[in-house]
C-alpha positions as CSV (number, residue, x, y, z in Angstrom):
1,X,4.2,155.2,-55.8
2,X,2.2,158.0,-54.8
3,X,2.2,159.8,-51.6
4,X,0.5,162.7,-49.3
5,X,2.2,165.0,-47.1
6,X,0.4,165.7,-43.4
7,X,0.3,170.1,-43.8
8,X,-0.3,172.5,-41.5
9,X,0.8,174.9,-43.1
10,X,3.7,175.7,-41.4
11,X,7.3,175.4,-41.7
12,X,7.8,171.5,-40.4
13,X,5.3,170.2,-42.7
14,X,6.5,172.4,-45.4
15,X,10.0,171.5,-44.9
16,X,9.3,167.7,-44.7
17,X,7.8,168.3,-48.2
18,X,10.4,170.2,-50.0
19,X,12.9,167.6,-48.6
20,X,10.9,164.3,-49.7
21,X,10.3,165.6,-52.7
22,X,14.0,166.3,-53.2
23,X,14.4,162.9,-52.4
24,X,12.2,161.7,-55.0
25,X,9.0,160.8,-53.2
26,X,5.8,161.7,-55.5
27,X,3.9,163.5,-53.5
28,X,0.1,164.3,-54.8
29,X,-1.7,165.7,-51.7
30,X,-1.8,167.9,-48.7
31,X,-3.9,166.7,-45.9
32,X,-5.4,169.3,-43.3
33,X,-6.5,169.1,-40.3
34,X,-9.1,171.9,-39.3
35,X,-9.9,172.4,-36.2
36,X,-13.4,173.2,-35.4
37,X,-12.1,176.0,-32.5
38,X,-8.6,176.6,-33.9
39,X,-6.9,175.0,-30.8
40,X,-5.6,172.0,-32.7
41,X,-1.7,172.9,-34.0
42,X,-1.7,176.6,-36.0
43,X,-5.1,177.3,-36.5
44,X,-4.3,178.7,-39.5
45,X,-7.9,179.5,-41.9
46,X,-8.4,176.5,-44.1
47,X,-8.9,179.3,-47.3
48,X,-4.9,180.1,-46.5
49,X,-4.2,176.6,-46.7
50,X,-6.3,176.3,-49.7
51,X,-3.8,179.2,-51.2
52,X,-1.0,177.1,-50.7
53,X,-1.5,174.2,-52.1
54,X,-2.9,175.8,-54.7
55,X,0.4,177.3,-55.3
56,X,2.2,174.0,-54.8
57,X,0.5,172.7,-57.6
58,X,-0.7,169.5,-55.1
59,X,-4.5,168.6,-54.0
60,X,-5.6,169.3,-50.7
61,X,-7.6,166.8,-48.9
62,X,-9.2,169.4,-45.9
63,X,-11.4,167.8,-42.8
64,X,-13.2,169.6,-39.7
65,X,-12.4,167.7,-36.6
66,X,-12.3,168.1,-33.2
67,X,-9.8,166.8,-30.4
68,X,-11.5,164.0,-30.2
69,X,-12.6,163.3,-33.8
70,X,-9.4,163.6,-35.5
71,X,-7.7,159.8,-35.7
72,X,-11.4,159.2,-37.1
73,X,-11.2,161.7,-39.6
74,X,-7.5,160.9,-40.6
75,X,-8.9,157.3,-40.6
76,X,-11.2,158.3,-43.2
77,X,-9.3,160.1,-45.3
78,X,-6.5,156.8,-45.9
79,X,-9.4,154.7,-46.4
80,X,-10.1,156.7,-49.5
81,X,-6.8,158.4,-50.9
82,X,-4.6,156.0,-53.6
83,X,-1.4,156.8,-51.2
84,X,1.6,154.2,-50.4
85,X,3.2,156.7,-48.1
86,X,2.6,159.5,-46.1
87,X,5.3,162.3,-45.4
88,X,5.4,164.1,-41.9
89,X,7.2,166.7,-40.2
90,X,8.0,165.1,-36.6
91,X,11.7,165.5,-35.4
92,X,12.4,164.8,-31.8
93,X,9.3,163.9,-29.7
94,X,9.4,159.8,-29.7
95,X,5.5,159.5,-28.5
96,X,4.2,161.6,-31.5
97,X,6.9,159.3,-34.1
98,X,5.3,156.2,-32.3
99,X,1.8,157.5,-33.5
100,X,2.5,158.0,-37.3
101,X,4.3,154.9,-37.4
102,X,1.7,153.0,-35.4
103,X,-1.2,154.5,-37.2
104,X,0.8,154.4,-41.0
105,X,0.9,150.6,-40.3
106,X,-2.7,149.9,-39.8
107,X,-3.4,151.9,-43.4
108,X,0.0,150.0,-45.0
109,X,1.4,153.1,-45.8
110,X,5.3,153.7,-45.4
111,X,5.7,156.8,-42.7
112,X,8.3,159.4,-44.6
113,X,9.9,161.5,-41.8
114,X,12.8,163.9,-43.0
115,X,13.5,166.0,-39.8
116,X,13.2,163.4,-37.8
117,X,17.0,163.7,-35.6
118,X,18.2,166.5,-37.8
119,X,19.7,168.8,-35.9
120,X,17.0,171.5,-35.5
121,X,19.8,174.9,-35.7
122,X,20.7,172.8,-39.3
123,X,17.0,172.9,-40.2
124,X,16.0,176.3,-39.1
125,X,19.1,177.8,-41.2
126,X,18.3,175.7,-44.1
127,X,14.3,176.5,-43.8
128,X,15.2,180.7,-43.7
129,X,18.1,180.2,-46.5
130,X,14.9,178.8,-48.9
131,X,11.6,180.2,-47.3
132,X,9.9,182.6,-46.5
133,X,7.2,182.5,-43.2
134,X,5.7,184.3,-40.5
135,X,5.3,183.8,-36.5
136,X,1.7,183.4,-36.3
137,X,1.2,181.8,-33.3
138,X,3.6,182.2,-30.2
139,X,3.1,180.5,-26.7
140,X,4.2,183.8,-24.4
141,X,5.8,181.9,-21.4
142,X,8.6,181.4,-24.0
143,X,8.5,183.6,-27.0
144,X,7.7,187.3,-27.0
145,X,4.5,188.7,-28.3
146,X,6.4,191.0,-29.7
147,X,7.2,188.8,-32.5
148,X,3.8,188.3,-34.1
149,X,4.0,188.7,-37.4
150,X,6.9,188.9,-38.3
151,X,9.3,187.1,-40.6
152,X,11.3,184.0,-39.4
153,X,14.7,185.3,-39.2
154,X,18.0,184.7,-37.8
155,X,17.6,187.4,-35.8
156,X,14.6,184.8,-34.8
157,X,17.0,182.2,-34.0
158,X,19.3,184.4,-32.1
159,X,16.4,185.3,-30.0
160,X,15.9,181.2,-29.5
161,X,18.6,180.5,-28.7
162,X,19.3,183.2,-26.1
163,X,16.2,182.3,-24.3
164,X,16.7,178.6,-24.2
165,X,13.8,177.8,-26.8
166,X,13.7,174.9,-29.3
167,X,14.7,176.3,-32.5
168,X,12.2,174.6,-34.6
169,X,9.4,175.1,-32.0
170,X,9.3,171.6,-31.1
171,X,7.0,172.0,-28.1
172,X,4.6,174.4,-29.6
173,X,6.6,177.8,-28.3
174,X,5.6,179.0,-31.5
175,X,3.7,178.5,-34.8
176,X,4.5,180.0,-38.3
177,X,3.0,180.4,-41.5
178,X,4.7,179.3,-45.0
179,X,3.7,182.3,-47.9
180,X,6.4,181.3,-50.5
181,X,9.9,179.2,-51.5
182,X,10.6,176.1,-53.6
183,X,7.9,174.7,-55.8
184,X,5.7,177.8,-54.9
185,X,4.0,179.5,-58.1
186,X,3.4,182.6,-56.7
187,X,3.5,183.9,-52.8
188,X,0.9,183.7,-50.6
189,X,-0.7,187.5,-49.4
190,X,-1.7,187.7,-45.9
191,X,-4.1,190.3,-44.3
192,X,-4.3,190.7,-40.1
193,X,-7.0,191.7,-38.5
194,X,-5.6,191.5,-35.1
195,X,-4.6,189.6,-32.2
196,X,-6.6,186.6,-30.5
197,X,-5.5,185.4,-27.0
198,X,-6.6,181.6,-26.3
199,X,-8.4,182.1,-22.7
200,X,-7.2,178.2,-21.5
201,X,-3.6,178.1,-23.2
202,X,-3.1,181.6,-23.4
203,X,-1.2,181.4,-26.4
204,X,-1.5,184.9,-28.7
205,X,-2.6,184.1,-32.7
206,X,-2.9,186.4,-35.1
207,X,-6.0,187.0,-36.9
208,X,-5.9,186.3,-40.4
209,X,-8.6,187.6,-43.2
């Protein structure tokens, strides 16, 4: 049985990988999401993604899509990979578990969901332990702008904790970046160029080249 993991490129969808293939899922491809204005999840460049899986060793299966293009897309993209299963990093929010589930079943593929009700102080601890990844997106009524750029940590967690923010991020208070850990070939390097401030959310990303 063959599978595909749902990548961002962050540290959910990278853990959910590391941990089904542990489990002995056969994973063969990374699907991406790009969003046309870089408001959908990380926004991360598509040529960083690119890097990774590159690194991984696995395919990656990219589309452009917009809000309200991307079930289409994702649609599109079953329709035409070889996949039993899919892998995804959801952990506590029901309505987005409902979705996978819901939309796994109309493509007969078996949803694969690691994280999901792991206790998210476990995860974070087991993701720095292994990982390495940096804060590239951070929502400021929650997490400090301060903080762009810089390494997850415990220090990180510390700071989380403190403040009454979901460890993991849950609720998009902040966005990372995976650049190397298990079944990485070589670690990924990453250039800023600055600092953009979303004017609707105003969530702070940083720049990447």
């Amino acid at each position: 049985m063959t599978g595909f993991c749902s990548w961002s490129g962050g540290k959910d969808s990278c853990l959910s990988l590391h941990k089904a293939l542990e489990l002995g899922f056969d994973v063969k491809y990374l699907v991406n999401m790009v969003n046309k204005e870089r408001k959908i999840g990380h926004g991360t460049p598509p040529e960083y993604v690119e890097r990774q899986a590159s690194s991984l060793g696995l395919e990656l299966v990219q589309r452009e899509v917009t809000w309200e293009s991307y079930e289409d897309e994702y649609d599109s993209v079953l329709s035409e990979l070889p996949v039993e299963y899919g892998v995804f990093g959801d952990m506590e929010l029901a309505e987005h578990r409902d979705w996978v589930v819901s939309f796994c079943r109309k493509h007969d593929v078996e949803p694969v969901l690691p994280l999901w009700q792991e206790d998210p102080v476990d995860l974070y601890r087991y993701f720095v332990e292994r990982f390495k990844a940096i804060i590239v997106k951070v929502d400021p009524d929650y997490v400090g702008g301060e903080w762009l750029g810089r390494r997850l940590s415990i220090q990180f967690l510390d700071y989380l904790l403190e403040n009454d923010v979901h460890p993991m991020g849950e609720n998009g208070e902040y966005h990372t970046f995976v650049v190397d850990g298990p079944n990485f070939q070589r670690e990924i390097d990453v250039r800023v160029r600055g600092e953009d401030v979303d004017g609707s959310s105003g969530k702070i990303s940083l720049n990447l080249s």
